[in-house]
C-alpha atoms as an extended CHARMM CRD file, in Angstrom:
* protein
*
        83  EXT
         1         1  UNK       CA             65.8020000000     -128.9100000000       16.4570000000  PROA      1               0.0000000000
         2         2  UNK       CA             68.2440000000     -129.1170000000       19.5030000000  PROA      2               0.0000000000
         3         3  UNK       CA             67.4440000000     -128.0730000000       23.0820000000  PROA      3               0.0000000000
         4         4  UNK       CA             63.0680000000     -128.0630000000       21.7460000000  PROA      4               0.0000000000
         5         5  UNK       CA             62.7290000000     -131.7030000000       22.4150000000  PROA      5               0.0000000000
         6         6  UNK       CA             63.3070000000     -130.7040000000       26.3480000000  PROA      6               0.0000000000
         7         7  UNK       CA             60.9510000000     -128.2310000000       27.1630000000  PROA      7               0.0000000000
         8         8  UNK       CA             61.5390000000     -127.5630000000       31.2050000000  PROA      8               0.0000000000
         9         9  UNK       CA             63.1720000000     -125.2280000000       33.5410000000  PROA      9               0.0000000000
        10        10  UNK       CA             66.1720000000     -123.4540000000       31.7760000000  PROA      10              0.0000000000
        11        11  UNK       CA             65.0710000000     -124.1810000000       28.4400000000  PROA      11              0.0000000000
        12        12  UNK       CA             67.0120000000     -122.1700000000       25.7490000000  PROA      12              0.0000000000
        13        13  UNK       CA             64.3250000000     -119.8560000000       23.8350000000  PROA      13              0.0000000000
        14        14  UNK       CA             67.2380000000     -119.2340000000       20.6840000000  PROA      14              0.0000000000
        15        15  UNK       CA             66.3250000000     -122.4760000000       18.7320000000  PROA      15              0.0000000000
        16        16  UNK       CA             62.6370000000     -121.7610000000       18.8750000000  PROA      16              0.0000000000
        17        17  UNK       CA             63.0710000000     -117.9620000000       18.4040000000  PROA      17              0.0000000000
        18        18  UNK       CA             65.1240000000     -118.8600000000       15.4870000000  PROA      18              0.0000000000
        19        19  UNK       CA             62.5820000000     -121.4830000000       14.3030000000  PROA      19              0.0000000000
        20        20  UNK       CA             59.8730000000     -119.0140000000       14.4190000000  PROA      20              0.0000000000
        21        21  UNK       CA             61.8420000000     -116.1250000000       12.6440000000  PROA      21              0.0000000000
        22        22  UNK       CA             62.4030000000     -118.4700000000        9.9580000000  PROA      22              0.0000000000
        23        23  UNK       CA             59.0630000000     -120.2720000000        9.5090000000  PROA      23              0.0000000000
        24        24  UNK       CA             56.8130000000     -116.8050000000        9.8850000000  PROA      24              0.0000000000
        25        25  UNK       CA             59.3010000000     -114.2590000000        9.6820000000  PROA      25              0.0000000000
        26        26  UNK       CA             60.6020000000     -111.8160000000       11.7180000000  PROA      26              0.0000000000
        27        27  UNK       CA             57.7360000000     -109.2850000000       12.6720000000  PROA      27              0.0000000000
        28        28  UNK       CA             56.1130000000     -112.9100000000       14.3640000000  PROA      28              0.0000000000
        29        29  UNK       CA             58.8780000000     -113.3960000000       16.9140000000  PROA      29              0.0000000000
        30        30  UNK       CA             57.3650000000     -112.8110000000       20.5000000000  PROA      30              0.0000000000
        31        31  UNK       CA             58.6440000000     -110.0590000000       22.6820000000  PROA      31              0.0000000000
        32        32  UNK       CA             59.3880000000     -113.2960000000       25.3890000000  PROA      32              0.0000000000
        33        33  UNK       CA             58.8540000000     -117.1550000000       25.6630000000  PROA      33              0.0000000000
        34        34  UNK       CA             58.1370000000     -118.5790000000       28.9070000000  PROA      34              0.0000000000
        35        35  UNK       CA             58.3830000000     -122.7180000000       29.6660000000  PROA      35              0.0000000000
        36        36  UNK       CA             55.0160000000     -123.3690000000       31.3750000000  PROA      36              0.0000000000
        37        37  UNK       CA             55.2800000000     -126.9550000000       32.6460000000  PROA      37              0.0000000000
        38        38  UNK       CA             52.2190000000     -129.1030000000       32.9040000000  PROA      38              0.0000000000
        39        39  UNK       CA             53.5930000000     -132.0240000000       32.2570000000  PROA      39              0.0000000000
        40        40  UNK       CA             55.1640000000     -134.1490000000       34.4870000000  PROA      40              0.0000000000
        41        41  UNK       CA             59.1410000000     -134.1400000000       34.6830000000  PROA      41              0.0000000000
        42        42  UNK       CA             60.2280000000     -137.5010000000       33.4770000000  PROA      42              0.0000000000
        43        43  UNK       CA             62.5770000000     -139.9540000000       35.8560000000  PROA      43              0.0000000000
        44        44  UNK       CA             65.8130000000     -141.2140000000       34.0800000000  PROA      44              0.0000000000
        45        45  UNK       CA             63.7860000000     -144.4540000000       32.6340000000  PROA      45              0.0000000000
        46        46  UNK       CA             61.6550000000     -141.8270000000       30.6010000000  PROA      46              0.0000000000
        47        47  UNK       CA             58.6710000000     -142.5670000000       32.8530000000  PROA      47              0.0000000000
        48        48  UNK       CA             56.5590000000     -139.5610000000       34.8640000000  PROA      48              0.0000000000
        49        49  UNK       CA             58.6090000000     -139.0750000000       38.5250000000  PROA      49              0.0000000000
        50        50  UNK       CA             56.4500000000     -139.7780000000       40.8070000000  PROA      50              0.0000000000
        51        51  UNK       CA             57.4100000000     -137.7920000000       43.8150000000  PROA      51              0.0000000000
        52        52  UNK       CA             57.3140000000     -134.6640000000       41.4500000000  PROA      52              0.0000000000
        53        53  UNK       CA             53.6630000000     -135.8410000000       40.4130000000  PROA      53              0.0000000000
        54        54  UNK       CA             52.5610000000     -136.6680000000       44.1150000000  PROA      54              0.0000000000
        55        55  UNK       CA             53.9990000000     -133.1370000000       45.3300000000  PROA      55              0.0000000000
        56        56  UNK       CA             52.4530000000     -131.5040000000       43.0050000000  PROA      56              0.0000000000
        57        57  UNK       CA             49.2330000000     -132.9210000000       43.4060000000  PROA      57              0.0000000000
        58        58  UNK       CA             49.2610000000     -132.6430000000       46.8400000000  PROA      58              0.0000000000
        59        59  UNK       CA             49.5910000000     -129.3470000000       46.9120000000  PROA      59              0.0000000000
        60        60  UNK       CA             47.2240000000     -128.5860000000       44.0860000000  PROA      60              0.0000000000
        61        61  UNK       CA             49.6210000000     -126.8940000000       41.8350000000  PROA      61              0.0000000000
        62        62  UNK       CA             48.5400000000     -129.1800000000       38.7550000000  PROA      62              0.0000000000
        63        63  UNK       CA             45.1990000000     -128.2640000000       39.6240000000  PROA      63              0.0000000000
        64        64  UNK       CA             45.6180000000     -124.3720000000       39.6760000000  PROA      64              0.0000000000
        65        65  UNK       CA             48.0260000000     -124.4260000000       36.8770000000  PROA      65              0.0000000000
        66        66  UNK       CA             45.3260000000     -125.8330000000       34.8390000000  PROA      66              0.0000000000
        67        67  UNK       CA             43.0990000000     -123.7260000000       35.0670000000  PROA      67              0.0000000000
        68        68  UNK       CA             44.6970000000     -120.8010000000       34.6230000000  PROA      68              0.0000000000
        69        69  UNK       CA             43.8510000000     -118.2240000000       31.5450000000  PROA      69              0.0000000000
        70        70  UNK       CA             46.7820000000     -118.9560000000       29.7630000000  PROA      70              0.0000000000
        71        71  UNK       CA             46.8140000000     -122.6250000000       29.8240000000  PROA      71              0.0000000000
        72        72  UNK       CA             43.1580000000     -122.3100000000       28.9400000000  PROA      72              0.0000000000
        73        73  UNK       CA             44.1130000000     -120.8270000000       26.0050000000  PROA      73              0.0000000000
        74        74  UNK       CA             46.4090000000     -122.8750000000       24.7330000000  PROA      74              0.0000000000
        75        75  UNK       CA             44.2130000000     -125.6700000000       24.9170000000  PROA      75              0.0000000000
        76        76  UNK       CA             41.8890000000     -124.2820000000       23.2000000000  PROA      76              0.0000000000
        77        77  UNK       CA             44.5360000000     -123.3050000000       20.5460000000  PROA      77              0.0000000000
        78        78  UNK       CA             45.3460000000     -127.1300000000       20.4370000000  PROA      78              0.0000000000
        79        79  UNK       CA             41.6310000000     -128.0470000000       20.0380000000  PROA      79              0.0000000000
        80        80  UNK       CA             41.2100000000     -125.6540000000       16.8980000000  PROA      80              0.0000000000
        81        81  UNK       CA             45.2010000000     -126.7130000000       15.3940000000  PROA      81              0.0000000000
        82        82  UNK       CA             44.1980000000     -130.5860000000       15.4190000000  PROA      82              0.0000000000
        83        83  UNK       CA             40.6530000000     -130.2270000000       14.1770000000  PROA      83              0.0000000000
């Protein structure tokens, strides 16, 4: 689906709200989607950027961003998904 393979700061919500509605039907759809990056942006080879990664390692972002409920969560909902 267009615009889902790019999941990063201004990412258009429509195609996936649109994939959901049709996959699970409408009383599914979410009241919002939010992009929560833990990924690494990628460099115009395709590659992690590495000034992104050492900034945010430096400043511990990664680290916090990690740990927080929600990503903690959605590992977790990973784990049980690919079980």
């Amino acid at each position: 689906m267009p615009g889902l393979q790019n999941f990063g700061p201004g990412v258009d919500a429509a195609p996936l709200q649109a994939l959901i509605e049709t996959e699970l039907g409408s009383e599914f759809l979410p009241d919002r989607i939010e992009c929560l990056p833990l990924l690494p942006q990628r460099n115009s080879d395709g590659g992690a950027d590495q000034e992104w990664c050492q900034f945010h390692y430096v400043t511990g972002e990664l680290y916090r961003r990690q740990r927080s409920d929600i990503y903690r969560c959605l590992s977790e909902l990973k784990r049980k998904i690919l079980a």
